[in-house]
C-alpha positions in Angstrom: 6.7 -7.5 11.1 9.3 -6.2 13.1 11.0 -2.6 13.2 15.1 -2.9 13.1 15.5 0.2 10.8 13.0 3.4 10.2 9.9 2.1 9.3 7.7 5.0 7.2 4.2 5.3 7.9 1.7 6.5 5.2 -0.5 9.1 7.5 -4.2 10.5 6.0 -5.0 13.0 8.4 -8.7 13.1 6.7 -11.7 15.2 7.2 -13.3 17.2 9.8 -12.2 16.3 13.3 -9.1 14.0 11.7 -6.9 16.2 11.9 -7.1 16.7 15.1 -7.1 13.5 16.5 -4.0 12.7 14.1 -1.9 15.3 15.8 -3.0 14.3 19.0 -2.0 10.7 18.3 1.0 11.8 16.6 2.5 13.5 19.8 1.8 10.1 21.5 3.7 8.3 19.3 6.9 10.6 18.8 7.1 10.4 22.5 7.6 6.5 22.4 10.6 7.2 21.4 10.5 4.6 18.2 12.1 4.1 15.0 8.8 6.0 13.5 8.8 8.2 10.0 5.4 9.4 9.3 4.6 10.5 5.4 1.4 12.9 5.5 -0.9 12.5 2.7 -3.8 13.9 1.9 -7.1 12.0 1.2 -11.0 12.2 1.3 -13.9 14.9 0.7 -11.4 17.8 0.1 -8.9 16.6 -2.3 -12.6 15.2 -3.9 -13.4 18.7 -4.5 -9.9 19.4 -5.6 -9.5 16.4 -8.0 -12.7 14.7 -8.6 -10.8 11.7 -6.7 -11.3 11.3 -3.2 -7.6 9.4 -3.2 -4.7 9.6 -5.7 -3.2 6.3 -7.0 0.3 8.0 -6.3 -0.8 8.1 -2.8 -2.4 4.1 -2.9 0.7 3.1 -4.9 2.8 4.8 -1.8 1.0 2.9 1.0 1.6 -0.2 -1.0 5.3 0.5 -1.2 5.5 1.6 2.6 3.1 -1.6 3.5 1.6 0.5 6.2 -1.1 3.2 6.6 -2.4 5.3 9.8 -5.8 6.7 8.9 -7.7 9.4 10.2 -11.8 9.1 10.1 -13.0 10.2 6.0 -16.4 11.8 4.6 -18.5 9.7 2.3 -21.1 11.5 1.1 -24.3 9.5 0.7 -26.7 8.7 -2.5 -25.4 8.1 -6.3 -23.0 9.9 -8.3 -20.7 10.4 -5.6 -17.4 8.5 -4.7 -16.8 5.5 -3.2 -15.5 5.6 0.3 -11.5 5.9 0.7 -11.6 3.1 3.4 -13.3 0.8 0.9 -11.1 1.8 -1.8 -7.9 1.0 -0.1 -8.9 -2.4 1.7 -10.0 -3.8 -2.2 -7.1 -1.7 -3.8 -4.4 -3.8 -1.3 -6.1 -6.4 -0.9 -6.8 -5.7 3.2 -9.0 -8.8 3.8 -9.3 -8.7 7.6 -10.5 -6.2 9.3 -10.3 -6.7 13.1 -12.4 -5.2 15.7 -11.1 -5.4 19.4 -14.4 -5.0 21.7 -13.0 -4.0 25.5 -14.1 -2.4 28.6 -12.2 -0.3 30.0 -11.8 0.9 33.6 -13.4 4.6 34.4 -15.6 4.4 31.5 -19.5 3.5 32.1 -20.6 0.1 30.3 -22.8 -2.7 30.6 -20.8 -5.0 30.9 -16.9 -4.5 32.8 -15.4 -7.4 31.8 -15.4 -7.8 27.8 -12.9 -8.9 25.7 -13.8 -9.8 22.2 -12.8 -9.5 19.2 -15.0 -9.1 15.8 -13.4 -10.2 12.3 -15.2 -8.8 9.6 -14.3 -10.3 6.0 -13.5 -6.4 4.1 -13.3 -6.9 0.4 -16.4 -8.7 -0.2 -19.8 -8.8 -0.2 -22.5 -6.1 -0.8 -19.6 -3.6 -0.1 -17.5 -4.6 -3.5 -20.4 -1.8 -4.8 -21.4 -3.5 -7.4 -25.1 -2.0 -7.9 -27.1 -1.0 -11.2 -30.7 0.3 -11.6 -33.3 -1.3 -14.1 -36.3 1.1 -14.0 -37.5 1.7 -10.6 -35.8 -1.3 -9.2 -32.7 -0.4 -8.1 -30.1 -3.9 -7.4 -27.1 -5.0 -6.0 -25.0 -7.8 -5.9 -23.7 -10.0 -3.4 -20.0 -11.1 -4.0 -19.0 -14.4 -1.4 -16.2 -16.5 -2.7 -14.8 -19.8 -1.5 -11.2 -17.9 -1.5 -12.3 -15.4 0.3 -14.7 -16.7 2.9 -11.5 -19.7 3.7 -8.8 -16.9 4.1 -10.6 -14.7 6.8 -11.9 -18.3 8.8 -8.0 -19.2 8.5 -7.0 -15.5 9.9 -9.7 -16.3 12.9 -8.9 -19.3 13.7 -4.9 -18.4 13.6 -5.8 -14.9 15.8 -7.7 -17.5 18.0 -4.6 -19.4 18.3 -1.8 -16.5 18.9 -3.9 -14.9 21.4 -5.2 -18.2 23.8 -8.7 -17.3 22.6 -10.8 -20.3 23.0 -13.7 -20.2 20.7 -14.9 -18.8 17.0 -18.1 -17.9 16.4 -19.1 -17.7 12.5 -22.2 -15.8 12.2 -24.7 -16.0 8.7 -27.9 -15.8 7.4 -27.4 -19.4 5.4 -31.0 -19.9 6.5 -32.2 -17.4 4.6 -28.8 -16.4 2.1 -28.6 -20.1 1.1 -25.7 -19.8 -1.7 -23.7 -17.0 -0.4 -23.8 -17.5 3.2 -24.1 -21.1 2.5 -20.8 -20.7 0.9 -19.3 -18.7 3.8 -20.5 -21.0 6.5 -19.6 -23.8 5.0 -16.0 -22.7 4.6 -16.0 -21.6 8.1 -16.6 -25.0 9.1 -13.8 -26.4 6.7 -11.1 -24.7 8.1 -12.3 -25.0 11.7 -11.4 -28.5 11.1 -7.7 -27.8 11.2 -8.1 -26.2 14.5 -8.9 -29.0 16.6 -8.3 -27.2 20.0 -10.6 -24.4 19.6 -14.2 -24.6 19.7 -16.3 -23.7 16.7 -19.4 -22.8 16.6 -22.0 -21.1 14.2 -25.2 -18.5 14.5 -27.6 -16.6 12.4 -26.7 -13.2 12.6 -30.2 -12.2 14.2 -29.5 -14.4 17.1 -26.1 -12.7 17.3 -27.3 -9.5 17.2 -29.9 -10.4 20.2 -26.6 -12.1 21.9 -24.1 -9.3 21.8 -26.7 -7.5 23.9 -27.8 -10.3 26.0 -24.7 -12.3 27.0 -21.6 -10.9 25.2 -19.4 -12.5 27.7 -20.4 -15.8 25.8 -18.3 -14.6 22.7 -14.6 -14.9 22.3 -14.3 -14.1 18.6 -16.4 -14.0 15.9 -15.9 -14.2 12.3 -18.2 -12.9 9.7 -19.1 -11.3 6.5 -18.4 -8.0 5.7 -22.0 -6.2 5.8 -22.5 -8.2 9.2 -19.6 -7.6 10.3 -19.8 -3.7 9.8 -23.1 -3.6 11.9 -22.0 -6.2 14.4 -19.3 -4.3 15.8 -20.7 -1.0 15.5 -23.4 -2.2 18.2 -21.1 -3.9 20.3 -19.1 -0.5 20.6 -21.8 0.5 22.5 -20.9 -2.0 24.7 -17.6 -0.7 26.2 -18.3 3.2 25.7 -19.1 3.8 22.3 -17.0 4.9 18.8 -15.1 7.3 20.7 -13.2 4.1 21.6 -13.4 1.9 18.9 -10.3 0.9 17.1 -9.8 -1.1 13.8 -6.8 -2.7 11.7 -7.3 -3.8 8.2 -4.9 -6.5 7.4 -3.7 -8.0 4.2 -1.0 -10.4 3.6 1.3 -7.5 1.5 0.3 -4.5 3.6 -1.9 -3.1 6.6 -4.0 -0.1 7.5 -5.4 1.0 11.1 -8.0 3.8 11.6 -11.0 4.8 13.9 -14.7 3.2 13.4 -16.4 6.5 14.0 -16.5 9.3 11.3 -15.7 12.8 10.7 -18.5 14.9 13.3 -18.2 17.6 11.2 -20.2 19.9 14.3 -17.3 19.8 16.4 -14.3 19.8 13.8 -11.9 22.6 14.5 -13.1 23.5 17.8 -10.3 21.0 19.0 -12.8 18.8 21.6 -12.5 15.6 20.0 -11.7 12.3 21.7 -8.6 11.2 20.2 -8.8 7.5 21.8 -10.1 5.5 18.9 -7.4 7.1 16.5 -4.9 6.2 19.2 -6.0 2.6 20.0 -5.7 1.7 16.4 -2.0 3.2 16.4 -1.4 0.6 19.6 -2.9 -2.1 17.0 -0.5 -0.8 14.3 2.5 -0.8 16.6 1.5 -4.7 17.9 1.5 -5.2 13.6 5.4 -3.8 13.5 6.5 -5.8 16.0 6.5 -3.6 18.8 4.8 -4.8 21.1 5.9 -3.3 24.4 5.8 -0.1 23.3 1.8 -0.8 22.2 1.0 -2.0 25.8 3.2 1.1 27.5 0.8 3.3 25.1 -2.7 0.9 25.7 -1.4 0.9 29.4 -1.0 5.0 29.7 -4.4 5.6 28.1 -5.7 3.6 30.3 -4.9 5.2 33.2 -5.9 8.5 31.6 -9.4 7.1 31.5 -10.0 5.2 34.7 -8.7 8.7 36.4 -11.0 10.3 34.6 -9.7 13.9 35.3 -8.7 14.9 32.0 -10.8 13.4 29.3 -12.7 14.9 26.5 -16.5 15.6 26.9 -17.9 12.7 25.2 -16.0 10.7 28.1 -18.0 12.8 30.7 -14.6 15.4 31.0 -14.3 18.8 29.7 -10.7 18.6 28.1 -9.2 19.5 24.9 -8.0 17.0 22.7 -4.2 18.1 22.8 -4.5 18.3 27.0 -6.0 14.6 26.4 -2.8 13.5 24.9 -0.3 15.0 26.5 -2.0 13.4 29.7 -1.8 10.2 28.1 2.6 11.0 27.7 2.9 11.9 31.1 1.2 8.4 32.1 3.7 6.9 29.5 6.5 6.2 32.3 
């Protein structure tokens, strides 16, 4: 996709500290200097209490017209009778497959390991997540949705990430030992469509032994490809790889439309007190921008926050800095040229 005219952007600013990292990341962005209209819409636990819906259909039916979303971190509130979460509601809504987790170090910020560059892709309409639960007594149950369809698309999207980005390996991780007829299903359409990939090297693992690995010897991973409940734990511990949520970025890609948004939530105990990290929110615009086309404008942006961050002198406190998140960003468009 490729920007030669405006190009609107469906924003959700969110709750708690989302709005704040929005603007921040906003500011970044108008200072690229891009073809760029942003539409702010309003979802999550406040227009809950508004409407009784934590998201409009107005607003999905709008990012499905604009094909492309920016979105800010949402509250889900836990236990029954309360909503499912926006995120979840918009990747099944359109249809956003793929969601892709980028897992980097980063120069000036402490990790174990300063030299990783994976990348986690989560199947995101499937599985346990489809919320398809019911209670019988005091057994309470939930299904487990894996299709052929499903389980072959996101393998192809690997396998075809692999091959744009020179990435040499995919990893598809399961529990087909134990989850013989849904993972079974999923593994063995991993290894179909590996098939067509001759040139990259396919391999499988239990998701155990993956967990265990992505501690151990990460640098052994190139990416991996799994199911959505794995796949939402997997890269949530490999975050704390490379420095944690505060920079962990996601896209969720369809073949009509595409969404990008932070991993880490709302931290409701330092919303409004404008000290959030705005990284995350910004790494997954640099994903969205790469999505549009624009692809030297998302390294000049990936490029300027890094510097920001292996100088280390104005960074939020989570990065070991004292810094508002507005001073964070406007650092970030001074390292721009």
């Amino acid at each position: 996709m490729f920007v030669s005219k405006k190009m609107d952007i469906v924003v959700m600013p969110g709750d708690g500290i989302g709005p704040e990292i929005t603007d921040a990341t906003l500011y970044v962005l108008k200072n690229l200097n891009l073809k760029l209209n942003f539409i702010v819409r309003e979802a999550g636990y406040k227009v809950w209490k508004k409407t009784g819906r934590p998201i409009s259909e107005k607003t999905i039916d709008e990012i499905r017209k604009k094909k492309i979303c920016l979105k800010g971190p949402t509250t889900t509130p836990a236990g029954p009778g309360t909503y499912k979460s926006v995120a979840a509601t918009l990747r099944q809504s359109l249809d956003l497959y793929a969601n892709v987790r980028p897992i980097k170090s980063r120069a000036g910020i402490k990790c174990l390991y300063d030299d990783l560059d994976f990348v986690i892709v989560r199947e995101n309409t499937e599985d346990l997540y489809r919320g398809l639960e019911y209670t019988m007594g005091n057994v309470a149950i939930g299904l487990r949705v894996i299709s052929r369809r499903g389980s072959e698309r996101i393998a192809k999207f690997a396998f075809e990430l692999a091959n744009r980005d020179g990435r040499k390996k995919v990893t598809a991780v399961h529990k087909a030992n134990i989850l013989k007829e849904t993972c079974g299903l999923f593994r063995k359409s991993c290894a179909k469509i590996s098939k067509r990939y001759p040139k990259i090297k396919f391999e499988e693992m239990h998701v155990d032994a993956a967990a265990l690995k992505i501690l151990s010897n990460p640098r052994d991973f190139d990416v991996i490809v799994t199911t959505n409940l794995f796949g939402d734990i997997l890269s949530d511990e490999a975050a704390g790889l490379v420095g944690g949520l505060g920079l962990a970025s996601s896209a969720n890609i369809g073949d009509e439309c595409a969404m990008f948004e932070p991993v880490h939530g709302t931290a409701p105990d330092i919303a409004g007190k404008g000290i959030a990290n705005p990284s995350a929110m910004i790494l997954s615009s640099v994903s969205m921008l790469k999505h549009l086309g624009e692809k030297k404008s998302a390294m000049k942006l990936e490029e300027a926050l890094n510097r920001v961050l292996a100088d280390g002198k104005v960074l939020t406190r989570d990065l070991g800095g004292g810094a508002k998140t507005m001073a964070m960003a406007e650092e970030i468009v001074d390292n721009l040229s």
